[in-house]
C-alpha positions in Angstrom: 53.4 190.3 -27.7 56.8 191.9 -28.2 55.0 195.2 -27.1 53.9 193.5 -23.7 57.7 192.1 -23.5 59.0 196.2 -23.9 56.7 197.8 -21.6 57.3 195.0 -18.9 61.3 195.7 -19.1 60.2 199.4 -18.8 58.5 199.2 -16.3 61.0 196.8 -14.3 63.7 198.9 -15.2 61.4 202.0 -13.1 61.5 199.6 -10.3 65.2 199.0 -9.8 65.8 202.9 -10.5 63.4 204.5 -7.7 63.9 201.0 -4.9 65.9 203.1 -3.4 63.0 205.7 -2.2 60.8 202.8 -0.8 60.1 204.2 2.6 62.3 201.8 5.6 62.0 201.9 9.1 65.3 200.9 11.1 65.5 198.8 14.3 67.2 199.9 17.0 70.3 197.4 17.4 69.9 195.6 14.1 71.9 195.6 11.3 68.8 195.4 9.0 65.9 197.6 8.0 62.1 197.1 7.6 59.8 197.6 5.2 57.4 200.2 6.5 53.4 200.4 5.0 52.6 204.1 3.5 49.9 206.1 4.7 47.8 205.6 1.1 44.3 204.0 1.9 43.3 205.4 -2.1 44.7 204.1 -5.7 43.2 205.9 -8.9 44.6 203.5 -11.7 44.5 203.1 -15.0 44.9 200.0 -17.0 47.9 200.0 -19.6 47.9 197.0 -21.4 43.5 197.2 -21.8 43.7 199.6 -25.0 45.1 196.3 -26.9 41.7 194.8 -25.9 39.7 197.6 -27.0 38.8 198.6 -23.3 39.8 201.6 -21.4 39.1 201.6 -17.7 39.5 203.8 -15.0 40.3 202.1 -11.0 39.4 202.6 -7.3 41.4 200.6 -5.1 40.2 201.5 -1.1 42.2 199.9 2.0 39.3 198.7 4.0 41.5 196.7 6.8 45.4 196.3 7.3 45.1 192.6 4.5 42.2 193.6 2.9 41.3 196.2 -0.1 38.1 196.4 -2.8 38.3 197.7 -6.0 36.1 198.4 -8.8 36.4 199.6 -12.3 34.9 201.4 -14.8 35.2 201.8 -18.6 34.4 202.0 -22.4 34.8 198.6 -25.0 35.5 200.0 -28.9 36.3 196.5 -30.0 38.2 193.4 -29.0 41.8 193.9 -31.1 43.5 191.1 -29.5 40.7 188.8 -30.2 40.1 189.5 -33.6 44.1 190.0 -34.4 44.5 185.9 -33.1 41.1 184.9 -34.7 41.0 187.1 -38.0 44.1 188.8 -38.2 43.0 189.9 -41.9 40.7 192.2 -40.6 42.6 193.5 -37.7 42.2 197.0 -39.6 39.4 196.2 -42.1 36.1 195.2 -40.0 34.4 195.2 -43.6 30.5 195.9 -43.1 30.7 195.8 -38.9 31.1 198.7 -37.7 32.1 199.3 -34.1 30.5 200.9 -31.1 30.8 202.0 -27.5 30.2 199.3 -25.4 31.2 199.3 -21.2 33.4 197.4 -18.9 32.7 196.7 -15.0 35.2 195.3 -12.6 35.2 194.1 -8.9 37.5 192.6 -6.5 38.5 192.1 -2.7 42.3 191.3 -2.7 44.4 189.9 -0.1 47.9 191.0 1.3 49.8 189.2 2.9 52.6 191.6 3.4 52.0 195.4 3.6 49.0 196.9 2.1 48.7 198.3 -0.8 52.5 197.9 -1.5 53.1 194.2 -1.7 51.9 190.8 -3.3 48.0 190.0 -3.3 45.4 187.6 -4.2 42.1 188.1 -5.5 38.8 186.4 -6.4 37.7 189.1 -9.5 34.3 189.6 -11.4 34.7 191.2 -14.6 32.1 192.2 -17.2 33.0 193.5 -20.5 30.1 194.0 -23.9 31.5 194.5 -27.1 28.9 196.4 -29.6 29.1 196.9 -33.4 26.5 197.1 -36.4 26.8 195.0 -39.1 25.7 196.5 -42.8 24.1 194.6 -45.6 22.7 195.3 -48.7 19.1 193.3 -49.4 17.3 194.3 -53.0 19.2 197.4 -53.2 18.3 198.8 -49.7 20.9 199.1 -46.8 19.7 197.1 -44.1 21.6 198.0 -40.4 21.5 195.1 -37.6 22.9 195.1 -34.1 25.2 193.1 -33.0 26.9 192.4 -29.8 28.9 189.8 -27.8 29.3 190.1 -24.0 31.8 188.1 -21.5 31.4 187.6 -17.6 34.3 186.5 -16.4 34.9 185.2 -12.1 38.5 184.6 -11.9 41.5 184.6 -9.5 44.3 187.0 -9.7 47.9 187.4 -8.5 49.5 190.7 -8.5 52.4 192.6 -6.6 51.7 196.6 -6.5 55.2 198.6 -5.9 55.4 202.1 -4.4 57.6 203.8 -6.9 57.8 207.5 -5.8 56.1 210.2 -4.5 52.5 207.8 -4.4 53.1 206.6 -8.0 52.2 202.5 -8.1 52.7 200.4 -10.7 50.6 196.8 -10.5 51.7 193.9 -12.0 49.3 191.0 -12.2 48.0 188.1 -13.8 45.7 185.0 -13.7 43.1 182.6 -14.6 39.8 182.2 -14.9 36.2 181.0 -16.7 34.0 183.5 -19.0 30.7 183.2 -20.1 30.3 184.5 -23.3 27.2 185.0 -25.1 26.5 187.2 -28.8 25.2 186.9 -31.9 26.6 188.1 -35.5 25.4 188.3 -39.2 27.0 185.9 -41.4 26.6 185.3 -45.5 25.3 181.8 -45.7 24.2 179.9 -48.9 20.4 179.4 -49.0 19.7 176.4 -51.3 15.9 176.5 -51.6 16.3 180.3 -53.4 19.7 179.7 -54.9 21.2 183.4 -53.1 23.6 184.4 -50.5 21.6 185.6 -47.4 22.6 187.4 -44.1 21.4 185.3 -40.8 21.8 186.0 -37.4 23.7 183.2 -35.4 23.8 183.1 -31.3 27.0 181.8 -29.6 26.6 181.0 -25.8 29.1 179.0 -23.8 31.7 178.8 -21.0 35.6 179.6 -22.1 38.8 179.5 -20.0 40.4 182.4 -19.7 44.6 183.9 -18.8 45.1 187.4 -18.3 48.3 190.1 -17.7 48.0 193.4 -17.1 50.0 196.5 -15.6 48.2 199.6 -14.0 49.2 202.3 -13.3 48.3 204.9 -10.5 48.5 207.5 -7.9 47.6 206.8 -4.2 46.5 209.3 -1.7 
């Protein structure tokens, strides 16, 4: 948390420092200026707070009318940090016989502006699919025995976001918002078998529906 708290004051600090190169348009007569829309119709971004998720994805944001914009993602899943740092914190760094893999990450929106596009505050209905992969390692009668593991989330949700023109094309997005997640997996846990009187390794699925918050910043480059 106190890492999302210093790269938010960062980042507003870059705001107030560069406001003063946000392209105006002055009206003849007044004594105020307008904001005036950029000629960008592309965004290339890149998600900066993902890593602490274990994801690393790549955007396309395209200006398809003068409210309306679509973008998709792309990416790689190691493993889900965050997750296990609230969950399991004691094996934030040790994942013990799991062993993690590369999994992938998919994103698509169509988001809403009000105001200017793609410089101002938006709204948007999201789909987002990310699956987590690992092996788990256990030892059965003195042979290594290697099992799959994997736990995947699709997640519909609405998001609210401002994107600000910086300089020279640079954007930074801000955003955050709600939404549900189905999650399904399964894992290898130790369990007690009282019949034989050992420990034993069993495979247990988890399905179900989760709420979900989410903040994020991009970063990117329009042209």
């Amino acid at each position: 948390m106190k890492n999302i708290i210093i790269v938010a004051l960062i980042s507003f600090y870059g705001l107030n420092l560069y406001s003063q190169d946000e392209p105006k348009v002055v009206v003849f007569n007044s004594s105020k200026s307008e904001r005036k829309s950029s000629d960008v119709v592309n965004l290339v971004k890149f998600g900066m707070l993902e890593p602490f998720s274990g994801t690393f994805s790549v955007y396309f944001e395209r200006v398809l009318t003068d409210k309306l914009s679509a973008e998709v993602g792309l990416g790689l899943t190691i493993d889900d940090y965050l997750n296990v740092a609230i969950n399991d914190l004691d094996n934030l760094f040790d994942s013990g016989p799991r062993e993690p893999k590369i999994g992938q990450a998919f994103a698509l929106g169509l988001r809403y502006y009000p105001g200017l596009i793609p410089e101002d505050f938006y709204v948007a209905p999201e789909f987002r699919f990310k699956r987590y992969v690992n092996t788990f390692t256990y030892d059965d009668a003195g042979l290594s025995v290697v099992k799959n593991e994997a736990r995947s989330l699709a997640i519909g949700r609405i998001t609210f976001g401002y994107q600000y023109l910086v300089m020279d094309n640079i954007f930074w997005d801000f955003y955050g918002g709600f939404g549900i997640a189905q999650e399904n997996g399964n894992s290898y846990e130790q369990v007690y078998n009282e019949i034989t009187e050992v420990f034993e390794y069993q495979n247990f699925e988890q399905s179900g529906l989760t709420p979900r918050l989410h903040i994020g910043i991009k970063l990117g480059i329009g042209f």
